[in-house]
Residue, then its C-alpha position, 0 to 999 in steps of 0.5 A: x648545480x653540478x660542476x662539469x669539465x668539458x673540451x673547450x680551450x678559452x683564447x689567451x688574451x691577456x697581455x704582458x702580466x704585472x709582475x708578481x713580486x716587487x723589490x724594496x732596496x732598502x729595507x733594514x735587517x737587524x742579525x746579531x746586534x748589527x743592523x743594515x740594508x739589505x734588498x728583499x723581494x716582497x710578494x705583490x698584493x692588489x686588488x682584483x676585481x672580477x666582473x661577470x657581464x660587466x657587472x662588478x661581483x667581488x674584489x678579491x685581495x691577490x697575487x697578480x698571476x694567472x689571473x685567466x685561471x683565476x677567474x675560470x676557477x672561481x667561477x667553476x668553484x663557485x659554481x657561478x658556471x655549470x662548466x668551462x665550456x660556459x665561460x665564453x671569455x676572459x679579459x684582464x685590464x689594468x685599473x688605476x689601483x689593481x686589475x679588472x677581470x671581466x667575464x662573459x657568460x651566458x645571460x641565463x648564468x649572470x641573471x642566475x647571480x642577480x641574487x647571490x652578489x658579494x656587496x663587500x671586499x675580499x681579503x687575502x685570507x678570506x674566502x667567503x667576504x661578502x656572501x650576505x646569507x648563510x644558505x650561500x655560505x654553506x652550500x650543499x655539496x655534490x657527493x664525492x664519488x669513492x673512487x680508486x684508493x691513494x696510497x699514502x707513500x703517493x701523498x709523502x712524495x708529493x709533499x716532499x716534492x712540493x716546497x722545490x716547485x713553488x717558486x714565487x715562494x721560494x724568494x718572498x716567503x709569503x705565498x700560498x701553494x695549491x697543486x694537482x697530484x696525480x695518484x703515483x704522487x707526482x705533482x702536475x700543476x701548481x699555482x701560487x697566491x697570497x690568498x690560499x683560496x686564490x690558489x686553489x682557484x687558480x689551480x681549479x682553473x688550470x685543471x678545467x683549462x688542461x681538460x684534466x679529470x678531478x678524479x684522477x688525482x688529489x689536492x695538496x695545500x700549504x695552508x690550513x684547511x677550512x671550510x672553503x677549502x673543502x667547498x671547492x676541492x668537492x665542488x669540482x670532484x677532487x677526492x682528497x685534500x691534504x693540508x700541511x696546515x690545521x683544519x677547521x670543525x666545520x671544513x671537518x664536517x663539509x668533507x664527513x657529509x659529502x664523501x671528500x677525504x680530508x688529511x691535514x698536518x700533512x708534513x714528510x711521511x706523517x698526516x692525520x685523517x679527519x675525513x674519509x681516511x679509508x680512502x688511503x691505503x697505507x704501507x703500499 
């Protein structure tokens, strides 16, 4: 099933969103054999429960942000939905422990996933928690069309630019960054997560809500690459990931078969090409 972005902006609707960090006031630092107080700002972690046609899918460990995006995301990333334009609606709602995100869509789509469900709780550092068949798990992937090259100075200024927009990270430390670059290297959209995959989800979904085209640009990531990663940057058609962070033999062989250019230990100037590095032209 191709992934397919089409014109259809969803309604906004939900209300104020819970906050994405918390403060402990009184936690104690120890720095140069003297130990006090101090007041840290801590990323917020809690369970997000996506609903398809209220039927409970999975539970994802994530940051309460963006969870509209999220939700449009993993569903595309998924592909659970054929295209944005599918999704006909997104609501979000507290629950006593965490969030519910309900999700209509066509009733052909939700019968579609009566026999993939995800019966197990998604941890922050996992993408793939609760597939019960491999054949879920590694999925064929959607060619990933060659396209125009990149240039490797555009992939430098983007993760140079990069650390200055993540902002949930700049005060907590903890949080994982996907963003949107567009090929001159200037960087379009980033969303932030505890979860590496939740960003990329998060961002998949900003891309599909701003009717931006894959191809157009690249992915960056501040984590490592693995399998999951490729999944979905090919899946919506992106043609490069870069990861400041190591990939995985499998993530490696992912993006070798289906055309997806993959750089990793991307930091200042300097990355690795372990998939389609044709793509970049370099001293350009």
């Amino acid at each position: 099933m191709a992934v397919t972005i089409k014109a259809r902006r969803l309604p906004a609707r939900r209300r104020a969103p819970p906050p994405a960090t918390v403060t402990f006031p009184e936690v104690t630092q120890v720095r140069g054999g003297k130990a006090g107080p101090v007041a840290e700002i801590v990323a917020v972690e809690t369970p997000v429960a996506l609903f398809y046609n209220c039927v409970s899918h999975v539970v994802m460990m994530a940051t309460p942000a963006d969870l509209e995006e999220f939700a449009i995301g993993f569903s595309l990333s998924e592909r659970i939905v054929a295209g944005v334009d599918e999704i006909e609606d997104v609501v979000v709602s507290p629950l006593d422990r965490g969030l519910k995100v309900s999700i209509r869509i066509p009733a052909a789509r939700a019968k579609e996933m009566a026999g993939r469900e995800r019966n197990l709780a998604g941890r922050t550092g996992c993408g793939l928690c609760g597939v019960t068949a491999i054949e879920q798990a590694l999925r064929p992937l959607p060619a990933v069309p060659r396209g125009r090259p990149i240039t490797a100075s555009a992939i430098g200024a983007a993760i140079r630019s990069l650390p200055d927009r993540q902002s949930l990270n700049q005060v907590t430390g903890a949080i994982h960054a996907a963003a949107f670059v567009d090929r001159g290297g200037a960087v379009l959209a980033v969303r932030e997560d505890v979860g590496r995959h939740n960003a990329l989800d998060k961002l998949i979904g900003a891309v599909a809500r701003a009717h931006s085209n894959p191809a157009d640009g690249f992915v960056v990531v501040t984590s490592r690459c693995s399998m999951e990663m490729v999944q979905k940057t090919a899946t919506l058609g992106f043609p490069l990931i870069a990861s400041i962070s190591a990939p995985t033999s499998l993530a490696i062989e992912l993006a070798q078969g289906c055309g997806l250019t993959l750089l990793a230990f991307a930091r200042g100037d300097r990355f690795n090409a372990y998939a389609h590095g044709v793509r970049v032209v370099v001293g350009a």
